[in-house]
KEKE-3310 file (N, C-alpha, C; in steps of 0.2 Angstrom, whole numbers, plus 5000, padded with zeros to 4 digits):
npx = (4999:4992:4980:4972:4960:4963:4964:4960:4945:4931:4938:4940:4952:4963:4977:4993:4996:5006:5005:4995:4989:4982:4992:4985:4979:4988:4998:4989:4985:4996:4999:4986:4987:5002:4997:4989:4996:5006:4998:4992:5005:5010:4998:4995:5006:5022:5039:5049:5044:5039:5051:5055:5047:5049:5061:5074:5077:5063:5055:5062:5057:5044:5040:5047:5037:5025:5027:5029:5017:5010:5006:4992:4977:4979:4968:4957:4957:4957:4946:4939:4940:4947:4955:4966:4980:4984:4991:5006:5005:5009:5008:5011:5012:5023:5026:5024:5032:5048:5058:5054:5050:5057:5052:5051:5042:5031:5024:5011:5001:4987:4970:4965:4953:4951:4965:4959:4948:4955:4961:4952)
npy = (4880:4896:4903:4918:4931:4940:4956:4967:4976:4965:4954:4936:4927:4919:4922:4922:4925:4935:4943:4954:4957:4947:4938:4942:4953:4962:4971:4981:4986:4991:5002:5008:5013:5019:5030:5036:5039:5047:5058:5061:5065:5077:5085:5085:5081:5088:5091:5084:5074:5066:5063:5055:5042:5037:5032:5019:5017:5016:5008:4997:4999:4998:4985:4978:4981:4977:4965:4960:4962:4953:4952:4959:4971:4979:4985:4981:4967:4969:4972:4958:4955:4948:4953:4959:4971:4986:4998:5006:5013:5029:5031:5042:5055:5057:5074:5078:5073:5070:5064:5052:5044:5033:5023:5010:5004:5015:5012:5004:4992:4997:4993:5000:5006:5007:5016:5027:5031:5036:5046:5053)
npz = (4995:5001:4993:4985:4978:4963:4964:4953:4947:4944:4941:4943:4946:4952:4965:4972:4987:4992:4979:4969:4960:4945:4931:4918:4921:4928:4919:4917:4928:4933:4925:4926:4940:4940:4934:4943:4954:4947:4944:4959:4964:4955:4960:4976:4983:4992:4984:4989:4996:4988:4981:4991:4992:4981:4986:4987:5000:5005:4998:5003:5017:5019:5011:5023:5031:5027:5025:5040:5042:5037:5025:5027:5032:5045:5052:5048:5053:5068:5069:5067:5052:5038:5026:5010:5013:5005:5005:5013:5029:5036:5054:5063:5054:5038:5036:5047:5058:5050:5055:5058:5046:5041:5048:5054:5066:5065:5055:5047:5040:5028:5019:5004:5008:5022:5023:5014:5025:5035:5029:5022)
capx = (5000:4986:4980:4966:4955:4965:4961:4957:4938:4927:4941:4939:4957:4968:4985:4998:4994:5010:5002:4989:4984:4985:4996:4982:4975:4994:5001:4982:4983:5001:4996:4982:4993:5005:4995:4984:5002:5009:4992:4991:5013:5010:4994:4995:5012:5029:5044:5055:5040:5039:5056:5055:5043:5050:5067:5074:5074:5056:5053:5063:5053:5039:5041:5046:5030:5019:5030:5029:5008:5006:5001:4984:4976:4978:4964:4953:4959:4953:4937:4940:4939:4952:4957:4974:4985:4988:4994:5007:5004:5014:5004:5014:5015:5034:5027:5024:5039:5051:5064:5048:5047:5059:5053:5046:5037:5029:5020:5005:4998:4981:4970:4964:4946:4954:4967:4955:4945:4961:4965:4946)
capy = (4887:4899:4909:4924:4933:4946:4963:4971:4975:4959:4946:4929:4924:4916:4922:4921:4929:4942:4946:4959:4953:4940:4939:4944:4959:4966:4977:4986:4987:4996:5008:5013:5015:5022:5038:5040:5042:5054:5064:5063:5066:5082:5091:5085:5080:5092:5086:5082:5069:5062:5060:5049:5039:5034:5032:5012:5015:5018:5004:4991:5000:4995:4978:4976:4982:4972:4955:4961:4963:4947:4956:4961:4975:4980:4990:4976:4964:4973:4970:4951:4955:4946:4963:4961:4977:4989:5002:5006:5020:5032:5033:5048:5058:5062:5080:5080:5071:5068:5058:5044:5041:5026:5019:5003:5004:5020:5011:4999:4991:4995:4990:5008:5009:5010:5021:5033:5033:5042:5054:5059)
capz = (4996:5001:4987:4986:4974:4960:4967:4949:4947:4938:4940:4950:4945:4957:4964:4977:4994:4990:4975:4969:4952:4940:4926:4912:4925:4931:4914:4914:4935:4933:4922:4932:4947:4939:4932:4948:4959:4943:4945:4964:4965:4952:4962:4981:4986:4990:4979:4995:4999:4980:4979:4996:4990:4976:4985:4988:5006:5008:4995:5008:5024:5013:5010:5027:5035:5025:5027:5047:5046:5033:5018:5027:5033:5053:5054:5048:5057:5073:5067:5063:5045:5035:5018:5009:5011:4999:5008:5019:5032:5041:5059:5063:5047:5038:5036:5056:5058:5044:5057:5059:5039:5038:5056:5053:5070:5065:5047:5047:5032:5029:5012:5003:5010:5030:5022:5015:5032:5038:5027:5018)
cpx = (4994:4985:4971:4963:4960:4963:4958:4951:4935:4931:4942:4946:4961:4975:4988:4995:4999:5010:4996:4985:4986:4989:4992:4980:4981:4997:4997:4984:4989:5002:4994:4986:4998:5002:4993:4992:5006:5004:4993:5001:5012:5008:4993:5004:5017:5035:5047:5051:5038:5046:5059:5052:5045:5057:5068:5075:5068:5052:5056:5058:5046:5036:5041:5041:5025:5020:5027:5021:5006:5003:4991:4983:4978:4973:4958:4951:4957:4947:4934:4939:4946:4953:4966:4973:4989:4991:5000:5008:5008:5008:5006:5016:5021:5031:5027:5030:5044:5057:5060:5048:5052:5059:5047:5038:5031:5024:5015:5003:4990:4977:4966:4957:4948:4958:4964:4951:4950:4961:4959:4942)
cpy = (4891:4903:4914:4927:4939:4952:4966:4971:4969:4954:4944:4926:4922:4918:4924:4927:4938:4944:4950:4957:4948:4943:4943:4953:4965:4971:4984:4991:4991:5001:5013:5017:5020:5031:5040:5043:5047:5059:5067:5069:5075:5086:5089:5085:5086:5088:5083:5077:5065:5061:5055:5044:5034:5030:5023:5013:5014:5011:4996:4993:4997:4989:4977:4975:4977:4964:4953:4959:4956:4949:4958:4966:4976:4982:4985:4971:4964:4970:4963:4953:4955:4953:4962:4968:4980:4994:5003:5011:5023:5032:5039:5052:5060:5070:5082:5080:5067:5063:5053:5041:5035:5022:5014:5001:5010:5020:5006:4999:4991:4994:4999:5009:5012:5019:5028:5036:5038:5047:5059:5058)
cpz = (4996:4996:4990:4981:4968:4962:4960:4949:4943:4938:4946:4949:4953:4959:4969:4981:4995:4986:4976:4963:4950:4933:4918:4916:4926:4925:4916:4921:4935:4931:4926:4938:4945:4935:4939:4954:4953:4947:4953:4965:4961:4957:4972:4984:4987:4986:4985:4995:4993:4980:4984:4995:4987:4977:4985:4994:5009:5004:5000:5015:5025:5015:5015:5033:5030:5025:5035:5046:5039:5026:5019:5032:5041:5057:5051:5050:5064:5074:5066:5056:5042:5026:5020:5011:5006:5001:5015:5022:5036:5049:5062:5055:5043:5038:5042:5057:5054:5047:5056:5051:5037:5044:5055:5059:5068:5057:5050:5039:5032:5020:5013:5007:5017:5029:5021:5020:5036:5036:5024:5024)
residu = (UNK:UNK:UNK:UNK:UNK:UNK:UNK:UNK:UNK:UNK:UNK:UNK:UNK:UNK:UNK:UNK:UNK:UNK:UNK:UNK:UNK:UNK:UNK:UNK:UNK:UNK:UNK:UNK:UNK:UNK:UNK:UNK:UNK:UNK:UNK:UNK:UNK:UNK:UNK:UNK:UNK:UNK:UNK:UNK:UNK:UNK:UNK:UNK:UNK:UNK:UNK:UNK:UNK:UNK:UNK:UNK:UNK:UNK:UNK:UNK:UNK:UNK:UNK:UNK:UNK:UNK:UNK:UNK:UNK:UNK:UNK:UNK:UNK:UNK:UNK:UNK:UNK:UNK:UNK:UNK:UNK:UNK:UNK:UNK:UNK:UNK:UNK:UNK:UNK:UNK:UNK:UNK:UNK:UNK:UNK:UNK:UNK:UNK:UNK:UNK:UNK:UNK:UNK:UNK:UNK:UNK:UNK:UNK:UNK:UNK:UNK:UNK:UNK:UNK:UNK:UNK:UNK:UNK:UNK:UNK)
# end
């Protein structure tokens, strides 16, 4: 089975392709995670668009986009350059269009550097 690099800073650990981190790295990596989306959910987001986020349908649309694009980037890829996916994007915005937000065809998975090229 293919495996890949732990995404956290400084480690070479090994781990499944539909993984993000390794077992030693993932408590710390959740954390993280989980402050920077409190922080961001607090001072950017509206509630209506935090409480879809968080919902189990947008957690299956999710999932299903990034199974669809192989757990790697599409905007990388272009370019031949092989980049898990951490992200998965709306390419029509739900604030634009709030029916598009559980339309599968309407996501792509890109990894954060892409994504930031989008939105900063």
């Amino acid at each position: 089975m293919p495996k890949k690099i732990c995404l956290a800073p400084s480690c070479n650990n090994l781990v499944g392709m539909k993984e993000k981190y390794c077992a030693s790295c993932q408590p710390a990596m959740k954390e993280e995670k989980r402050e920077k989306n409190r922080k961001y959910d607090q001072y950017v987001r509206e509630e209506e668009i935090v409480k879809f986020y968080h919902s189990r349908e947008w957690k299956k649309v999710r999932e299903a986009v990034l199974i669809r694009d192989n757990y790697l980037c599409q905007n990388c890829i272009k370019d031949n350059i092989i980049k898990s996916a951490e992200i998965v994007h709306h390419i029509v915005e739900i604030k634009d269009d709030w029916s598009k937000r559980l339309s599968i065809s309407n996501c792509k998975s890109l990894c954060l550097k892409c994504h930031n090229s989008i939105h900063f």
